[in-house]
C-alpha positions as CSV (number, residue, x, y, z in Angstrom):
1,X,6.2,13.3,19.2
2,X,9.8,13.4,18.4
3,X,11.2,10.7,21.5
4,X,15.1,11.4,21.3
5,X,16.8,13.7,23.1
6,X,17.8,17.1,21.5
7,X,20.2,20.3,21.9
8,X,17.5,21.7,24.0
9,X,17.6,19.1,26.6
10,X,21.4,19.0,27.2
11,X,23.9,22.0,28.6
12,X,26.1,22.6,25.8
13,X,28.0,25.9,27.5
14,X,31.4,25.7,26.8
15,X,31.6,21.9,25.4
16,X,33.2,21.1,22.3
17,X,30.6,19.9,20.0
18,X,30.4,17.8,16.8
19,X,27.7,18.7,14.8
20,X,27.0,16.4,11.9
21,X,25.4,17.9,9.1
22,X,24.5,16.9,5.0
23,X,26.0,20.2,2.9
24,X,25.8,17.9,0.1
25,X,24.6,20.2,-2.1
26,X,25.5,20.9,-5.8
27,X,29.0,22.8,-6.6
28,X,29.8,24.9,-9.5
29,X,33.6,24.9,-9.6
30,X,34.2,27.0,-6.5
31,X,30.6,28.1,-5.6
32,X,27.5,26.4,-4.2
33,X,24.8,26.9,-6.7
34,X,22.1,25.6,-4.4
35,X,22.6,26.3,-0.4
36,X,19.0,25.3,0.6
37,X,20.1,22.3,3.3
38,X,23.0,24.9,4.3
39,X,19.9,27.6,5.3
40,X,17.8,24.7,7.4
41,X,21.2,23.9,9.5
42,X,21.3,27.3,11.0
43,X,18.8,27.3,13.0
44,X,21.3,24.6,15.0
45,X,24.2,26.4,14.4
46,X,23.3,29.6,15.8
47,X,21.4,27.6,18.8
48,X,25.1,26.1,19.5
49,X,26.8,29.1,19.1
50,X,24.5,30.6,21.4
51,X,25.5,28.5,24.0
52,X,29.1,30.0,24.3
53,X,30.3,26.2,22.7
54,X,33.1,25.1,20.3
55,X,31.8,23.8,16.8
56,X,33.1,21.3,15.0
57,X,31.3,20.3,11.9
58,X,31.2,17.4,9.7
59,X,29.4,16.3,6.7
60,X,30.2,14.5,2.9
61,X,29.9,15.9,-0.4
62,X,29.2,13.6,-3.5
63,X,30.8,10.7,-4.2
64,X,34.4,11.1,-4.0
65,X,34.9,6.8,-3.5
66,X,36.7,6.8,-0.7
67,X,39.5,9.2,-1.7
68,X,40.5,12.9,-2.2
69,X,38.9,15.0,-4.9
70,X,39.3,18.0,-4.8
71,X,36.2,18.4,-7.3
72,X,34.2,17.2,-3.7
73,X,36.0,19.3,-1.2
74,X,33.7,21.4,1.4
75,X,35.6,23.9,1.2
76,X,33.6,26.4,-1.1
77,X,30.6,25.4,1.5
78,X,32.7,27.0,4.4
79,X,33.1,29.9,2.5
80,X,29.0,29.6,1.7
81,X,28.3,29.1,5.7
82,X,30.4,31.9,6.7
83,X,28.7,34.3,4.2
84,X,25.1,33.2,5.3
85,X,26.1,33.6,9.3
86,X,28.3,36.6,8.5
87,X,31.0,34.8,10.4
88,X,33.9,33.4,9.8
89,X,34.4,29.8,9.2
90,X,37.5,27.8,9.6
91,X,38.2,25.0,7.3
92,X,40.4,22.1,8.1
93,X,41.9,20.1,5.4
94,X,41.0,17.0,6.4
95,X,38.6,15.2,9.1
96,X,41.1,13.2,11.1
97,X,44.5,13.2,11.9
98,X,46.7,15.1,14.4
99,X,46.5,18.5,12.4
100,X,42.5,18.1,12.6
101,X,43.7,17.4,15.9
102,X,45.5,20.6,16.9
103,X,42.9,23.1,15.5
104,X,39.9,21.2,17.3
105,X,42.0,22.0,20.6
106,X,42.7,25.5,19.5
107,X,39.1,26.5,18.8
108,X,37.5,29.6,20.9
109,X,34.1,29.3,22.3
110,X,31.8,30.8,19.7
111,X,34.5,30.0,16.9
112,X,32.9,27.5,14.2
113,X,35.6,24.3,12.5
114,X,34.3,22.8,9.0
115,X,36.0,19.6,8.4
116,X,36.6,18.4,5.1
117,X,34.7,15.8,3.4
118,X,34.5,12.1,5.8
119,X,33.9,10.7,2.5
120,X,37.6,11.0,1.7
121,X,38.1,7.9,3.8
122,X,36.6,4.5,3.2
123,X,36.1,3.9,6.4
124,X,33.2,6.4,7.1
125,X,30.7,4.7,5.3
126,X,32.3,1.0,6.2
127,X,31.7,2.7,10.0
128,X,34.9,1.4,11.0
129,X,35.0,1.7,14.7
130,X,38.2,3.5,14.8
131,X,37.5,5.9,12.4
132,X,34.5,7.1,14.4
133,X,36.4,7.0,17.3
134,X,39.0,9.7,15.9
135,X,35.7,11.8,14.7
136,X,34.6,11.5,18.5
137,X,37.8,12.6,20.0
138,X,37.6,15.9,18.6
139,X,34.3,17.1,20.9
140,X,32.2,16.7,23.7
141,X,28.9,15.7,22.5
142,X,27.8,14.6,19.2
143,X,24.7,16.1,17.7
144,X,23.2,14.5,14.6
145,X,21.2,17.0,12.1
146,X,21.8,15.3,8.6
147,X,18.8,14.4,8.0
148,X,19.4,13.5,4.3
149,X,21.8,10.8,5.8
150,X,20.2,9.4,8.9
151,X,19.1,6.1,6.8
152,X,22.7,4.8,6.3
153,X,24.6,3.2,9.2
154,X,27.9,5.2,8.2
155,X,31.1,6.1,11.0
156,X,29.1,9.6,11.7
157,X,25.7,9.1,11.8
158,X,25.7,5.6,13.7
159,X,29.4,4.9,14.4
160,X,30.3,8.0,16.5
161,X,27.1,7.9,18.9
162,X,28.9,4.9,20.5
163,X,32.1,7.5,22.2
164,X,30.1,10.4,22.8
165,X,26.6,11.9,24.4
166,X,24.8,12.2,21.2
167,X,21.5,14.0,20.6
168,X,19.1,15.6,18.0
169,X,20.0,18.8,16.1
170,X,16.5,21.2,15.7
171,X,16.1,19.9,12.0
172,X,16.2,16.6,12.3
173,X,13.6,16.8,15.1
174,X,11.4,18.7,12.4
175,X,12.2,16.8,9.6
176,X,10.8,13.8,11.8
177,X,7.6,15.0,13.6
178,X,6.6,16.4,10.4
179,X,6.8,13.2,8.1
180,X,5.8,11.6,11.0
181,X,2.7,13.1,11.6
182,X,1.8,13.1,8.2
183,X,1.9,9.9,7.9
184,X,0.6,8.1,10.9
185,X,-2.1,11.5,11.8
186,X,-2.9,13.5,8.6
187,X,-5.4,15.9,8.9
188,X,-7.7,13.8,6.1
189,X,-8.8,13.3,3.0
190,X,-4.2,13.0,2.4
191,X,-3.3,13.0,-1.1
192,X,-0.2,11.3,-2.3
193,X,2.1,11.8,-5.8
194,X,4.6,10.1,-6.2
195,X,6.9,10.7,-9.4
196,X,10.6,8.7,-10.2
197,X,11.6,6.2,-12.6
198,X,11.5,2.9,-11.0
199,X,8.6,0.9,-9.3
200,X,11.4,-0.8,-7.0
201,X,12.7,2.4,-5.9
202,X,9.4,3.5,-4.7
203,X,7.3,0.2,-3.7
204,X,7.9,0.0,-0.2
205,X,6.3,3.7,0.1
206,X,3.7,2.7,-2.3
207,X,2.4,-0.2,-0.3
208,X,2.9,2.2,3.3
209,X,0.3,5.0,1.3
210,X,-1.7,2.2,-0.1
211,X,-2.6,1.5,3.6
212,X,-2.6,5.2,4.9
213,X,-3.5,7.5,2.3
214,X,-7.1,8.3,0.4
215,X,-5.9,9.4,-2.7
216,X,-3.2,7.7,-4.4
217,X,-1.2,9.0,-7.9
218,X,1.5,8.2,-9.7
219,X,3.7,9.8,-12.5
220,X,6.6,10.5,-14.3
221,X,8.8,7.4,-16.0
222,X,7.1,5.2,-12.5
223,X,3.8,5.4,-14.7
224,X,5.2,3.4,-17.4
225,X,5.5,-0.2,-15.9
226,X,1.5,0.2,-14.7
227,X,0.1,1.0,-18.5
228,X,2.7,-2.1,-19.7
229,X,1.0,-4.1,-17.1
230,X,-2.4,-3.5,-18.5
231,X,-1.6,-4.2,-22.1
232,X,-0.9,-1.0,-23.3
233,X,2.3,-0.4,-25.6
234,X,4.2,2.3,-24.5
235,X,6.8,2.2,-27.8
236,X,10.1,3.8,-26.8
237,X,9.5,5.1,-23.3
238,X,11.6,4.1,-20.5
239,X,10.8,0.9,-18.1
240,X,12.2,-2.3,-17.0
241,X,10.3,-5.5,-18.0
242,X,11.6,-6.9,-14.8
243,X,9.4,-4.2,-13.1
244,X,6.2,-5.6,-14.2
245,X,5.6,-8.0,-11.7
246,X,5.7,-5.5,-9.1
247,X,3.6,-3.4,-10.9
248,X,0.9,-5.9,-11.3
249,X,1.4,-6.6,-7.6
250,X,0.9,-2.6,-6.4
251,X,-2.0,-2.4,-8.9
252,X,-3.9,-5.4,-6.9
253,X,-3.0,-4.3,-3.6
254,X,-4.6,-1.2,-4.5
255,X,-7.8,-2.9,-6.4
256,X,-8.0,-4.8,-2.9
257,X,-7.8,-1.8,-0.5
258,X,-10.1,0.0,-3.0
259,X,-12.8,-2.5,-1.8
260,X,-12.2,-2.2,2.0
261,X,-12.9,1.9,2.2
262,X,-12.7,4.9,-0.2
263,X,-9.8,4.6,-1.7
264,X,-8.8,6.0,-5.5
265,X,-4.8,4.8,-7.1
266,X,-5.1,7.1,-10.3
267,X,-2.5,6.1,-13.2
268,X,-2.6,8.6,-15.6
269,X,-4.2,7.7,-18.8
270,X,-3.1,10.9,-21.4
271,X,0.5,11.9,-21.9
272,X,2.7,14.5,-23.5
273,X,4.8,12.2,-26.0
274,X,7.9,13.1,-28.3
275,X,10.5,11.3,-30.1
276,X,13.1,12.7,-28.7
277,X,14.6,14.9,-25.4
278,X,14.7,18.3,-27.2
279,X,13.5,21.8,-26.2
280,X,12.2,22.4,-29.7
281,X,10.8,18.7,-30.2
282,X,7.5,18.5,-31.4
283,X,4.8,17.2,-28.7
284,X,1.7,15.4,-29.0
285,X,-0.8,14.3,-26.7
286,X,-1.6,10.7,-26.4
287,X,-5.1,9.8,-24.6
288,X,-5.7,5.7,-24.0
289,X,-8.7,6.2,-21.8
290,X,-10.5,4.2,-23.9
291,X,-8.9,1.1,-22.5
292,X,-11.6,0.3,-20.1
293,X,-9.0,-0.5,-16.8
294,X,-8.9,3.7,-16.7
295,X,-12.8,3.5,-16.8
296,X,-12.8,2.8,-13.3
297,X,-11.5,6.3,-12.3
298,X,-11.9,8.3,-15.3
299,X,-15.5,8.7,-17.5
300,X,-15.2,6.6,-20.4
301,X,-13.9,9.0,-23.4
302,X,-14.7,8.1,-27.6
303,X,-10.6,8.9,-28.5
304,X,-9.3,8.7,-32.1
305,X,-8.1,5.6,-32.9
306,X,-4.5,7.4,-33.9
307,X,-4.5,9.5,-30.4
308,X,-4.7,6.1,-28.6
309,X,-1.6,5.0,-29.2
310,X,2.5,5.4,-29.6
311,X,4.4,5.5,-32.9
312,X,7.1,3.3,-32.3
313,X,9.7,6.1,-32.0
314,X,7.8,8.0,-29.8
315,X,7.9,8.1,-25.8
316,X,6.0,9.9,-23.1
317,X,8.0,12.5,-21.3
318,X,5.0,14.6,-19.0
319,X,1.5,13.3,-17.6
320,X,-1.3,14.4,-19.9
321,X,-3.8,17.9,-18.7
322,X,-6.8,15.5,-18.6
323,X,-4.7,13.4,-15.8
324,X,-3.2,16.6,-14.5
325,X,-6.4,17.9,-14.1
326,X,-8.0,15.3,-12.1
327,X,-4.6,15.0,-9.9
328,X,-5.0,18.7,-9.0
329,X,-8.7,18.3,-8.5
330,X,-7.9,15.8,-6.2
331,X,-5.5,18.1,-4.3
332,X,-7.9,20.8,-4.3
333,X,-10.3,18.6,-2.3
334,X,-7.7,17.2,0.4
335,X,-6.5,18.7,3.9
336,X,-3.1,17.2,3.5
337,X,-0.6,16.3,0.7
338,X,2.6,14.4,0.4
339,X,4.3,15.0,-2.9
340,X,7.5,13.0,-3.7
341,X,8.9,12.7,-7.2
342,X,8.1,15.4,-10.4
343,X,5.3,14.3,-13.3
344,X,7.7,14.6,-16.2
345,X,11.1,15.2,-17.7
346,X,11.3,18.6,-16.2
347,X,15.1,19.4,-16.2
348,X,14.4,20.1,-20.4
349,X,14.8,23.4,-20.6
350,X,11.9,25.5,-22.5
351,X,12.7,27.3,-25.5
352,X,11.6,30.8,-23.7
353,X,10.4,31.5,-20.3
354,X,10.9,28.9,-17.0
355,X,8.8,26.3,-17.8
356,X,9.8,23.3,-20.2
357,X,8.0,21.5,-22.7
358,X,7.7,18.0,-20.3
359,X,7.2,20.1,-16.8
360,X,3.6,20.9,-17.4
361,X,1.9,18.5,-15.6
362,X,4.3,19.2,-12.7
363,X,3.5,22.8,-13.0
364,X,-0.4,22.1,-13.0
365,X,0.3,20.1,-9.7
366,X,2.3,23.1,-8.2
367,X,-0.2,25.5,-8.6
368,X,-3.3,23.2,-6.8
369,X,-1.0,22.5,-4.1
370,X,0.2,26.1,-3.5
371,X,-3.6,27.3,-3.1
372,X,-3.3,29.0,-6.4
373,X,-6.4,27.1,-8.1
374,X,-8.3,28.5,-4.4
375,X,-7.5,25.5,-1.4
376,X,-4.0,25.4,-0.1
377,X,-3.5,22.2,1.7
378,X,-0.9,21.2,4.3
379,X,2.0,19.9,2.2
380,X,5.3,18.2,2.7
381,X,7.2,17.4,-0.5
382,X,10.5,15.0,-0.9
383,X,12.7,14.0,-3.1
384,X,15.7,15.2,-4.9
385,X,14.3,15.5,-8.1
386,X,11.1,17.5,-6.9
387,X,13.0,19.7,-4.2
388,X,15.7,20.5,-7.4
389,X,12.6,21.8,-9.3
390,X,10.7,23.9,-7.1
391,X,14.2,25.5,-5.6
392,X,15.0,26.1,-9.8
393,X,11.6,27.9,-9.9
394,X,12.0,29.9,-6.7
395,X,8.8,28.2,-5.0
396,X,10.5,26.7,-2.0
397,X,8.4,29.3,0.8
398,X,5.0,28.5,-1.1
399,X,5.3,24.7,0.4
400,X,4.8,23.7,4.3
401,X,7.8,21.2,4.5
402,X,10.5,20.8,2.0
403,X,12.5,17.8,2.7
404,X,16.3,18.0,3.1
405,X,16.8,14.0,2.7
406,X,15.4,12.2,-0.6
407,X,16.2,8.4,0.3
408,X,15.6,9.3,4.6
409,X,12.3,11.1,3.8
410,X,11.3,7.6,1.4
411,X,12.7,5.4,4.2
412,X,10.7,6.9,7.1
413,X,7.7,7.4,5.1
414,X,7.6,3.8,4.7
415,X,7.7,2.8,7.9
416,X,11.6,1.9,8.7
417,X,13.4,3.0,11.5
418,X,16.7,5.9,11.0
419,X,19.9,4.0,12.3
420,X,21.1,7.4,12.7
421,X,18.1,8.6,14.8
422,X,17.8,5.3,17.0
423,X,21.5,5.3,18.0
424,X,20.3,8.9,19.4
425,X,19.9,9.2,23.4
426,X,16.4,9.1,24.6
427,X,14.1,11.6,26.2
428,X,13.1,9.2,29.0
């Protein structure tokens, strides 16, 4: 149960409100190419409108360091908003300053104010006091619905709350029952995937599913570091040695859990391999289950001595359709799944049709967590990298929950507290 206060539990008729939202989506020149987080802010936006109220809204764009680019301005998302609300939407040139000033105060009830990007200034994420303050002066009450940057303690998401009333927008309060629930109340046996390219990145929501979830698998480039740590050479393939260690400490912590109740961590054992990122490279499939630390999850295979290993060009770029197979099988068999990270190099386009040479495995997943293979289980899916692939493919209704924050979604999946939710008021 969501326990901050939201839009719903204050009056917001007539007030001037400051809506903080994450349109940090991807730009082509003057168009949005991808205006999924500007769709899952409307719900609050028309709520606010609704309400007869003044809105102000703020958000960042890239990563402009601290100064004006125009190759990061918000303006082609006003344009974007006002098309999706069939409305027009005012666009200020800047976020503070006495001009933002004057059209704050000259804003109609019902009449919508995008500022332009906070992360023009150094000082938003510093969260200099004063440059909060200025955001602050412009409204009434604050509400808070980026979700994608409730982790950082920045001048609008933690900052601001400290000048004005400051509650929930309606997707933040989604975006946290849901992960929430699913991870401290999933409707079991819960299957996790998690993809990426570094153990580091991903070991503190490793550990947090070691503990919570049945079914445990890894893949993409985040595979790598596991075979290295059990003696197998994976030639040209992309890891950090210094990633080892925590790879051999995951893969005990899971041994160790493994004993205490049904538990499975699966690391693939066959992979789609190439010597190079290409379209039209040649593939091969490369099978080591007959190293016996996969024997454990998988039934010992006899493999040919050649498709056991790497050349020494080579690298792997997908999971394997043995592995894929017995991912999706687990899927199939669970109530609940939390899928964060893709099983290859997907973003290689394919020669012909939508689906590249390295996106297979991710593809087989897709299809036994969208209830095409018969079971559709409850699913939530994070991640940039993930929700930039199934948005690509068209796929973003066949999911339950498609998370708008990639680092907030890791970071409350794991157990840590949003500085930008707990600076929010409380119900009681």
């Amino acid at each position: 149960m969501f326990t901050k206060k939201t839009i719903k539990d204050i009056d917001l008729t007539g007030k001037t409100v400051l809506l903080r939202a994450d349109y940090n989506v991807p730009l082509e020149g003057s168009k949005v190419t991808d205006d999924y987080r500007i769709k899952q802010s409307l719900p609050t936006v028309e709520y606010i409108l609704k309400a007869n109220a003044k809105l102000i809204i703020c958000s960042h764009l890239g990563r402009p360091k601290g100064r004006p680019d125009s190759l990061f301005s918000l303006a082609p998302v006003a344009k974007r908003l006002g098309s999706l609300l069939d409305k027009k939407v005012e666009f200020a040139k800047d976020c503070v300053g006495e001009e933002v000033k004057t059209e704050a105060k000259n804003l109609q009830p019902g009449q919508i104010l995008l500022l332009e990007n906070l992360r023009f200034h150094a000082e938003e994420e510093e969260n200099d006091e004063n440059f909060a303050k200025e955001l602050a002066s412009l409204a009434d009450v604050f509400v808070q619905d980026g979700f994608g940057v409730v982790h950082r303690a920045h001048a609008s998401t933690e900052g601001v709350t400290h000048f004005l009333p400051s509650v929930s927008g309606l997707l933040l309060e989604k975006e946290v029952d849901t992960i929430t629930d699913v991870m401290e109340k999933p409707q079991r046996p819960l299957t996790a995937i998690v993809g990426g390219a570094k153990v580091s990145d991903k070991l503190e929501i490793l550990r947090r599913l070691i503990k919570v979830a049945d079914f445990l698998a890894v893949g993409g480039a985040l595979t790598n570091p596991f075979l290295v740590a059990r003696g197998i050479n994976v030639a040209n393939s992309l890891y950090d040695a210094e990633e080892l260690s925590v790879a051999r400490d995951i893969l005990r912590e899971a041994e160790e859990e493994s004993k205490k109740r049904n538990f499975v961590f699966a690391v693939p054992h066959d992979f789609v391999v190439t010597n190079k990122i290409d379209k039209a490279a040649d593939t091969r499939v490369v099978d080591f289950s007959s190293h016996s630390f996969v024997d454990v999850m998988y039934y010992p295979k006899r493999v040919p001595a050649d498709a056991a290993k790497l050349h020494a060009h080579e690298k792997i770029l997908d999971i394997g359709p043995f592995s894929s197979a017995f991912v999706a099988g687990a899927v199939q068999l669970s109530n609940t799944v939390v899928w964060n990270g893709t099983m290859g190099v997907t973003e290689t386009p394919s020669i012909e049709g939508p689906i590249g040479p390295f996106a297979h495995g991710t593809e087989t997943l897709i299809e036994a967590i969208t209830g095409e293979m018969g079971h559709k289980p409850f699913s939530v899916v994070g991640g940039g990298d993930t929700v930039g692939y199934i948005e690509s493919r068209g796929i973003m209704d066949h999911f339950n929950h498609v998370s708008t924050g990639g680092g907030a979604s890791l970071e409350l999946m794991s157990g840590h507290k949003l500085p930008g939710v707990e600076a929010l008021m409380d119900k009681k």
